[in-house]
N, CA, C and O atoms as a printed pandas DataFrame, in Angstrom:
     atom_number atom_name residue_name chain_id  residue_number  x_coord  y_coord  z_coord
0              1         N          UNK        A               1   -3.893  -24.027  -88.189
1              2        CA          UNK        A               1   -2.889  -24.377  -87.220
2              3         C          UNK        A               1   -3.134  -23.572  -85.939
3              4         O          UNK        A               1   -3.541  -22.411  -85.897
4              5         N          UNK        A               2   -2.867  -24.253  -85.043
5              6        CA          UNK        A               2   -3.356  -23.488  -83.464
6              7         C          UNK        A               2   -2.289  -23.540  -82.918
7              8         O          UNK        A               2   -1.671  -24.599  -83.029
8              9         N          UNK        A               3   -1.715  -22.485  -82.174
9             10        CA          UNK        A               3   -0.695  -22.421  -81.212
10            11         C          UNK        A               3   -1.068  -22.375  -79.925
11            12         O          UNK        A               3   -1.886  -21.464  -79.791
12            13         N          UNK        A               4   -0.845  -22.947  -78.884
13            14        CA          UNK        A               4   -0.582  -22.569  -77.721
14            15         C          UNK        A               4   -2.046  -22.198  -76.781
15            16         O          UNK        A               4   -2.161  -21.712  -75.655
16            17         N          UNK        A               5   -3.340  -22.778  -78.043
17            18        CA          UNK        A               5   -4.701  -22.815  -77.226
18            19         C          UNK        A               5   -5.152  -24.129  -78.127
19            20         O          UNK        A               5   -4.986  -24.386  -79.320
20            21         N          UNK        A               6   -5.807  -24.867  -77.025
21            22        CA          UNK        A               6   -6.632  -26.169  -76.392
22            23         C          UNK        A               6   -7.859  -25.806  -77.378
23            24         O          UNK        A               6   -8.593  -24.818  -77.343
24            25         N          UNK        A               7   -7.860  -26.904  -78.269
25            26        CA          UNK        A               7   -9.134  -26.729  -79.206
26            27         C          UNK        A               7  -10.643  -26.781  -78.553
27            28         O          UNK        A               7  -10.725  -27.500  -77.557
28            29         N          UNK        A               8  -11.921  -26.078  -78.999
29            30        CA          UNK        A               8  -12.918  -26.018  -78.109
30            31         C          UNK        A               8  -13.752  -26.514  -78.752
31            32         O          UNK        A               8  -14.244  -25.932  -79.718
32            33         N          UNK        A               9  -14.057  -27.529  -78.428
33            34        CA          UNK        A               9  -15.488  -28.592  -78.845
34            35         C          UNK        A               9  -16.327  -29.004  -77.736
35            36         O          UNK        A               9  -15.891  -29.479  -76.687
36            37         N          UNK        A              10  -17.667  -28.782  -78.034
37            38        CA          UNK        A              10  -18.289  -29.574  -76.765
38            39         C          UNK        A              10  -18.775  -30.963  -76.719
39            40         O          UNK        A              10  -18.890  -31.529  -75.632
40            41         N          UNK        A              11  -19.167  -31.747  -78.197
41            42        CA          UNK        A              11  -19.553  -32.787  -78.235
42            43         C          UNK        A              11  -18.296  -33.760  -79.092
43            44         O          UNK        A              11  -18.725  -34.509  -79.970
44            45         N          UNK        A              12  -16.985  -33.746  -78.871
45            46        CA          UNK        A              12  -16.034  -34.711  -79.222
46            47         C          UNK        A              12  -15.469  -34.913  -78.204
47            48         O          UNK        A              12  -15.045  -34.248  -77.259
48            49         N          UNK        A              13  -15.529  -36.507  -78.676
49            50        CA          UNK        A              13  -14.996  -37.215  -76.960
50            51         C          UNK        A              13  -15.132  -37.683  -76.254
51            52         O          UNK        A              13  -16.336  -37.458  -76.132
52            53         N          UNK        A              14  -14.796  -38.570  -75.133
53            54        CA          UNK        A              14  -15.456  -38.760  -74.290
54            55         C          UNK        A              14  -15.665  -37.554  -73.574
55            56         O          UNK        A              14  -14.958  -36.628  -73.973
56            57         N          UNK        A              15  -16.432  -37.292  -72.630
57            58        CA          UNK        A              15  -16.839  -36.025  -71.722
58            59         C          UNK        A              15  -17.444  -35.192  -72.422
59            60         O          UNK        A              15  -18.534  -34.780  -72.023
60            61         N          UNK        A              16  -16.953  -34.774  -73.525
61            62        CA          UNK        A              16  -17.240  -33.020  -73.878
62            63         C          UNK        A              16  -17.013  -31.992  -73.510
63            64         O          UNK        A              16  -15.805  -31.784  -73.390
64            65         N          UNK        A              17  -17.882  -30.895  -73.162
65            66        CA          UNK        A              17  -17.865  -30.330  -72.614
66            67         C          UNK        A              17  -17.511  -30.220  -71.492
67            68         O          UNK        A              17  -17.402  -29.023  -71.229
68            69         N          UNK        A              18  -17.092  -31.279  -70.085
69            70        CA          UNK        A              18  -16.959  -31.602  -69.055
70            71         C          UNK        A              18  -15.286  -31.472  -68.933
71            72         O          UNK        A              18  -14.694  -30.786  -68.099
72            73         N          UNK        A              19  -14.537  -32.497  -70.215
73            74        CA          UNK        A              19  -13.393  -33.176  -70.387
74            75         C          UNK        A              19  -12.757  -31.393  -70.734
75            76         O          UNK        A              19  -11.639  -31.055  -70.345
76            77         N          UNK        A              20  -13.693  -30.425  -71.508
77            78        CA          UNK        A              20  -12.986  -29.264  -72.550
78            79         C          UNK        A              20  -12.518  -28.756  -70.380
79            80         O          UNK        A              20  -11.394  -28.880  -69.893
80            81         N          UNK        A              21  -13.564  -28.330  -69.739
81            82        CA          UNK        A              21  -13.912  -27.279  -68.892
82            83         C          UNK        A              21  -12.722  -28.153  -67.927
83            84         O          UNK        A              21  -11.761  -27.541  -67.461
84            85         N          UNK        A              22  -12.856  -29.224  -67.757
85            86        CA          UNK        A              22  -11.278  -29.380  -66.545
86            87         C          UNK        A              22  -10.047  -29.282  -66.969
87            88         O          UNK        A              22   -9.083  -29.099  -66.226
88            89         N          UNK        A              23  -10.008  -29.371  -67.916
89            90        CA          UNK        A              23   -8.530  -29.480  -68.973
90            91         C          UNK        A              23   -8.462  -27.668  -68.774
91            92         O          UNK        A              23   -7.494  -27.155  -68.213
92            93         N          UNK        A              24   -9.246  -27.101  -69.140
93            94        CA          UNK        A              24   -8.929  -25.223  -68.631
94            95         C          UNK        A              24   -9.047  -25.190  -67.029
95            96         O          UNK        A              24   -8.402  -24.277  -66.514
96            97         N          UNK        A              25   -9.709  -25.970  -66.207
97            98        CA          UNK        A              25   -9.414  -25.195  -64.943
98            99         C          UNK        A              25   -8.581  -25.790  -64.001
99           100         O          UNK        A              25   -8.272  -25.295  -62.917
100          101         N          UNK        A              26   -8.144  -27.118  -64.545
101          102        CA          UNK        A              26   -7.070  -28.021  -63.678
102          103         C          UNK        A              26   -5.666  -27.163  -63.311
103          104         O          UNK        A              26   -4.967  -27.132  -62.298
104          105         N          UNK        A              27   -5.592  -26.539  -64.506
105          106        CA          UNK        A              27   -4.040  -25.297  -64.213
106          107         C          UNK        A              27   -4.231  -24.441  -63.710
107          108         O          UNK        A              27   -3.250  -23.698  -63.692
108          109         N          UNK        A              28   -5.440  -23.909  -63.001
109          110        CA          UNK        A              28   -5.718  -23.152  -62.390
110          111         C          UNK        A              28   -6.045  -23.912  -60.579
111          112         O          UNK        A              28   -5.128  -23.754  -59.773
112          113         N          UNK        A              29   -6.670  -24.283  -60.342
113          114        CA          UNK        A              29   -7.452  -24.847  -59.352
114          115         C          UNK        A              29   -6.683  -26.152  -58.939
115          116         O          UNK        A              29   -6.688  -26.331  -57.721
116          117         N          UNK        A              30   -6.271  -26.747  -59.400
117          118        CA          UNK        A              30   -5.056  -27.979  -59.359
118          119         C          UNK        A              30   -6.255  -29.150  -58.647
119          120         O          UNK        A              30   -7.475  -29.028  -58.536
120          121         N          UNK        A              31   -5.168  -30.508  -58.164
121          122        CA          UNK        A              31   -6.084  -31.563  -58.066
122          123         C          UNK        A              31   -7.391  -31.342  -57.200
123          124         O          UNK        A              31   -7.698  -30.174  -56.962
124          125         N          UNK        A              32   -8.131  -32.288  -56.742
125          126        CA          UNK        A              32   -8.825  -32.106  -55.813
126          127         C          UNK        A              32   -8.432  -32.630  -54.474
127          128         O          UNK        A              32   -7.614  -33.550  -54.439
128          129         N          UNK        A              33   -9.029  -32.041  -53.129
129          130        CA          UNK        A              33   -8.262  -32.621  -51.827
130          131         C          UNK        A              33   -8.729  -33.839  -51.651
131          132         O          UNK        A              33   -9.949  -33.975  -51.747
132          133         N          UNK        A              34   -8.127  -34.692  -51.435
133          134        CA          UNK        A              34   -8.610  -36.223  -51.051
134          135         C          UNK        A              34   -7.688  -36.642  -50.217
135          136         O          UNK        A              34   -6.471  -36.476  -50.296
136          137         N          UNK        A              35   -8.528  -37.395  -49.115
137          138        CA          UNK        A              35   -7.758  -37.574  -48.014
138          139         C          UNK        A              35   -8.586  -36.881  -46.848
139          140         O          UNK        A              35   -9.702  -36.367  -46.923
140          141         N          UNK        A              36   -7.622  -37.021  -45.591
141          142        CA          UNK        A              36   -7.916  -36.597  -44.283
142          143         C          UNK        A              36   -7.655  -34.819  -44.324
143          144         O          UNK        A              36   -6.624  -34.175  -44.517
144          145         N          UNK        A              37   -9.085  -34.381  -44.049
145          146        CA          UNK        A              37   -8.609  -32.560  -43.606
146          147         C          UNK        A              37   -8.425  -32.832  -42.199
147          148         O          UNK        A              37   -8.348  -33.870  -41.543
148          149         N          UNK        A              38   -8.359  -31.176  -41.831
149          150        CA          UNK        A              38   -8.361  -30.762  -40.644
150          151         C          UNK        A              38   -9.718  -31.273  -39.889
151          152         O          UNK        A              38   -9.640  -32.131  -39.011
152          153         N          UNK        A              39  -10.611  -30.862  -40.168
153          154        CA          UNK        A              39  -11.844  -31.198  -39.418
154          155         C          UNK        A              39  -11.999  -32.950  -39.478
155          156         O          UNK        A              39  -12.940  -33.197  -38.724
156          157         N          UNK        A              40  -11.570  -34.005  -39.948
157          158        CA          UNK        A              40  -11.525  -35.151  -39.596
158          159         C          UNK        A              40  -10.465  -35.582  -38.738
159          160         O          UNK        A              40  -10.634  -36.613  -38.087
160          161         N          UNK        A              41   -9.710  -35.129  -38.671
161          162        CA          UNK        A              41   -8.338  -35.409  -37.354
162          163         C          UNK        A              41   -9.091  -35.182  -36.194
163          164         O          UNK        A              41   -8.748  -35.840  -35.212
164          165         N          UNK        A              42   -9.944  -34.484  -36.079
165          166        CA          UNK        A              42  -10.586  -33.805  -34.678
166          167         C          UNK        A              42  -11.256  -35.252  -33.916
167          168         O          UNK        A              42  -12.262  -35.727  -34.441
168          169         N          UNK        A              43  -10.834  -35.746  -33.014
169          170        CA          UNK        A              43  -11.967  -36.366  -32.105
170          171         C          UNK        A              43  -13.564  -36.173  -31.732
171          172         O          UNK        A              43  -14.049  -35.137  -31.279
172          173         N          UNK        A              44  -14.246  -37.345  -32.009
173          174        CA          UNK        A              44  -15.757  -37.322  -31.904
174          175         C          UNK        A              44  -15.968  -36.795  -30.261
175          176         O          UNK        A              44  -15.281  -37.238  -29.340
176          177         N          UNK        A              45  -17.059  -35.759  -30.087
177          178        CA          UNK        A              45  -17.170  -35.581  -28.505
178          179         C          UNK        A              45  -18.080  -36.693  -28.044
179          180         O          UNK        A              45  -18.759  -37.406  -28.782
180          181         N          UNK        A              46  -18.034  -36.728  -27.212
181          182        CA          UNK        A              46  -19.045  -38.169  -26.171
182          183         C          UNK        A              46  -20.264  -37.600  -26.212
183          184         O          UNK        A              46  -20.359  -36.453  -25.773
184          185         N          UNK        A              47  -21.282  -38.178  -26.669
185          186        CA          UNK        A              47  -22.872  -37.553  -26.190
186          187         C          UNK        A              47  -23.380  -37.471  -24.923
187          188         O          UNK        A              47  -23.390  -38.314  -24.026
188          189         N          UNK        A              48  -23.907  -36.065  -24.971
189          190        CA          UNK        A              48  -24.371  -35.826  -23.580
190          191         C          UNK        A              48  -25.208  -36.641  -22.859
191          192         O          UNK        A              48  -26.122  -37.268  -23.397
192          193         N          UNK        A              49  -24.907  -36.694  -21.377
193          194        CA          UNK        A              49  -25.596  -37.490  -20.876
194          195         C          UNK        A              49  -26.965  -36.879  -20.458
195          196         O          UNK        A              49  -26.962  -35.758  -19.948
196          197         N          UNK        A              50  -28.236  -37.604  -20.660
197          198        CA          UNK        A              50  -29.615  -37.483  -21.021
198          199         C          UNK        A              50  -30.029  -37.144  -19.904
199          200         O          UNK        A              50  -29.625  -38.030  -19.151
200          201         N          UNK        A              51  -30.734  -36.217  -19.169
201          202        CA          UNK        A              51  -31.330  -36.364  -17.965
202          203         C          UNK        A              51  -33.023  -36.585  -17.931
203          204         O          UNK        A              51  -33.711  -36.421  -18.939
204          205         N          UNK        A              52  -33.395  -36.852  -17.046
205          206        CA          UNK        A              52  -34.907  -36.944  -16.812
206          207         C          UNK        A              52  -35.984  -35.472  -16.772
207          208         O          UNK        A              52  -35.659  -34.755  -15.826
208          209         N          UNK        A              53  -36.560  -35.193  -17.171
209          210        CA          UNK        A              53  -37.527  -34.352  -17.230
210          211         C          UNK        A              53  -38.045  -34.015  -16.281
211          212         O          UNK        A              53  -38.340  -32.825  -16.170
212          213         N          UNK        A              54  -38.388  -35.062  -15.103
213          214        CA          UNK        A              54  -39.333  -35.476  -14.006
214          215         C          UNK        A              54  -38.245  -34.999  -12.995
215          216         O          UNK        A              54  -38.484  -33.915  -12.463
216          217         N          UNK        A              55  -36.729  -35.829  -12.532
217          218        CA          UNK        A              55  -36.477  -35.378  -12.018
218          219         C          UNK        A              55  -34.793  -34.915  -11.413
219          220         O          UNK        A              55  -34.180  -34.756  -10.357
220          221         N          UNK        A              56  -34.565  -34.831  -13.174
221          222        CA          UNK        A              56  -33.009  -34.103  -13.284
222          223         C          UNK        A              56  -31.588  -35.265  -13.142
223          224         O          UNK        A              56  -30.370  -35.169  -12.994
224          225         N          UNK        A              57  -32.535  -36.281  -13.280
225          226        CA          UNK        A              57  -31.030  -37.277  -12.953
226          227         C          UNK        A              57  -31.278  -38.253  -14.399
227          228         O          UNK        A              57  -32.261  -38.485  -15.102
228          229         N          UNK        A              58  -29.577  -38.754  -14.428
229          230        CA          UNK        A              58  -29.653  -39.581  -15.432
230          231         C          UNK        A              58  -30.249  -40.591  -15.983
231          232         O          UNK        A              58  -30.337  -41.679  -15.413
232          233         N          UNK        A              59  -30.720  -40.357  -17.136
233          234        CA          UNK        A              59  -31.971  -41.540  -17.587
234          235         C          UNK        A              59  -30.980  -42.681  -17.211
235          236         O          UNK        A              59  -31.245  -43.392  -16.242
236          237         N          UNK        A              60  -30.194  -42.820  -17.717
237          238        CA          UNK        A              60  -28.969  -44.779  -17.371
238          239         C          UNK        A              60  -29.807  -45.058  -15.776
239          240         O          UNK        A              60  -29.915  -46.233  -15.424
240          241         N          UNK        A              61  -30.152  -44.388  -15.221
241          242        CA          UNK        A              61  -30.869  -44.883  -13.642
242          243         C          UNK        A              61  -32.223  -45.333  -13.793
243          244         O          UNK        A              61  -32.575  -46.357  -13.207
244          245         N          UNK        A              62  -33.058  -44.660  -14.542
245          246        CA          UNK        A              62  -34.113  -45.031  -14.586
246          247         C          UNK        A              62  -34.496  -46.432  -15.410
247          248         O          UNK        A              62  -34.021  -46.972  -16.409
248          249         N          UNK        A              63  -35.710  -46.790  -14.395
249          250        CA          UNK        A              63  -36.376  -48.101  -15.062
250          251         C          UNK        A              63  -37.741  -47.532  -15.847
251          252         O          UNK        A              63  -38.636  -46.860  -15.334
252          253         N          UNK        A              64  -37.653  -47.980  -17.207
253          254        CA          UNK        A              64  -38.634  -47.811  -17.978
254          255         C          UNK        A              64  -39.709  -49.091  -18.402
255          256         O          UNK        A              64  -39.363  -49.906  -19.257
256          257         N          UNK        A              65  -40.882  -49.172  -17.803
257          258        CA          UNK        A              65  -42.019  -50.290  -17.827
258          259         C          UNK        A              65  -42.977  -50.000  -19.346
259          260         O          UNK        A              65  -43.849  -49.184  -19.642
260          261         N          UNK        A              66  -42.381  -50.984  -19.988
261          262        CA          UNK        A              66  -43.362  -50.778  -21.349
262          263         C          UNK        A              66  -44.112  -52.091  -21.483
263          264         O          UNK        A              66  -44.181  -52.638  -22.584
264          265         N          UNK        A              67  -44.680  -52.619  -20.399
265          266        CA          UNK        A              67  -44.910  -54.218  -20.333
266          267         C          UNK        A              67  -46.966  -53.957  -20.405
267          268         O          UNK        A              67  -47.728  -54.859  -20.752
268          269         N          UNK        A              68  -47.429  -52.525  -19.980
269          270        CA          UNK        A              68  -48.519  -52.248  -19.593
270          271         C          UNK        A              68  -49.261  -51.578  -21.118
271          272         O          UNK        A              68  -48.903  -51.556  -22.296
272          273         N          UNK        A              69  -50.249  -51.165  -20.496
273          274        CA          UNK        A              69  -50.609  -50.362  -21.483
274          275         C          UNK        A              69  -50.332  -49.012  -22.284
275          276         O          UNK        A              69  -50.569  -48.584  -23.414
276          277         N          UNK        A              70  -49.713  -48.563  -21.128
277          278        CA          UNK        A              70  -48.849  -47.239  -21.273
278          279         C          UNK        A              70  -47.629  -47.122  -20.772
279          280         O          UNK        A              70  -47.507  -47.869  -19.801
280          281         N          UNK        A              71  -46.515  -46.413  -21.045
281          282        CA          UNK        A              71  -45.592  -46.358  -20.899
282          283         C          UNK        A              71  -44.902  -45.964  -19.276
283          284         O          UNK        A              71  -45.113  -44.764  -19.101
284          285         N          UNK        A              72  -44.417  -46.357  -18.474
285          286        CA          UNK        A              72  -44.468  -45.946  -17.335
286          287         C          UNK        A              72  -42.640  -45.567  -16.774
287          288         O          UNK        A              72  -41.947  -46.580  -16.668
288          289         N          UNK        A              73  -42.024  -44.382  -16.488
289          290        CA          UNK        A              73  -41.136  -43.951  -15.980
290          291         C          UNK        A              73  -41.053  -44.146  -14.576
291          292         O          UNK        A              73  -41.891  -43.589  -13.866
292          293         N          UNK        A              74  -39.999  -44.986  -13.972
293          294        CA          UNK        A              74  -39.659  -45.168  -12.455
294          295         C          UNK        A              74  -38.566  -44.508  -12.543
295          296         O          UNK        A              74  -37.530  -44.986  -13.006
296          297         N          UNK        A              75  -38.711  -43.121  -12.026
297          298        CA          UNK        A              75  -37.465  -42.310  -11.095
298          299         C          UNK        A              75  -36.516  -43.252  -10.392
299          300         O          UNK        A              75  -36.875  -44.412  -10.192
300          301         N          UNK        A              76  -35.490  -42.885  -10.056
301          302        CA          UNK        A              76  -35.073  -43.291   -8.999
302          303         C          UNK        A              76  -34.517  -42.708   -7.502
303          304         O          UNK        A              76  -33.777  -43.066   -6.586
304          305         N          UNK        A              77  -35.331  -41.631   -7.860
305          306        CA          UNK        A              77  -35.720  -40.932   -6.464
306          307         C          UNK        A              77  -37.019  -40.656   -6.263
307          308         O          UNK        A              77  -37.865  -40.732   -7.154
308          309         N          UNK        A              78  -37.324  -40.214   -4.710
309          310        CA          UNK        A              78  -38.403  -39.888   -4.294
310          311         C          UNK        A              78  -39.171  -38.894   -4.791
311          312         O          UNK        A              78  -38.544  -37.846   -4.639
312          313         N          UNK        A              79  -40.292  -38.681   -5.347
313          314        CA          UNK        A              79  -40.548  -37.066   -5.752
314          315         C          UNK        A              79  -41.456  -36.513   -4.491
315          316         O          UNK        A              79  -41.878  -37.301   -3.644
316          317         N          UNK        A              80  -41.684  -35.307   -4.439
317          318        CA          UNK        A              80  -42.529  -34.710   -3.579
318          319         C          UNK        A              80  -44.168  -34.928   -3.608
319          320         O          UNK        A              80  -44.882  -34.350   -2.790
């Protein structure tokens, strides 16, 4: 006769060992969080806008020619 402790088997059951080990730590540790945390309430930031290498302004300006053999970058400013 057992009082007041959870019999310990590992292979009866469904689970086993799995079913023995949450049944001891569920009264401890309680459900799991499911749902929205803190860090998902937060708003996505906007991705930075890309600049050119060549000459510091936003790629959205530039025309890119991939019609050739090689790839060709049109600024849309003058360079020196």
């Amino acid at each position: 006769m057992m009082h007041g402790k959870i019999p310990f088997s590992f292979g009866t059951g469904p689970g086993g060992f799995t079913a023995w080990l949450n049944g001891r730590l569920f009264p401890i540790l309680g459900p799991p969080p499911v749902g929205l945390s803190g860090s998902d309430l937060l708003r996505a930031q906007p991705a930075p806008v890309r600049v050119c290498p060549v000459c510091s302004q936003p790629m959205d300006q530039h025309d890119i020619d991939r019609s050739g053999e090689r790839t060709q970058l049109h600024c849309p400013v003058d360079l020196p």
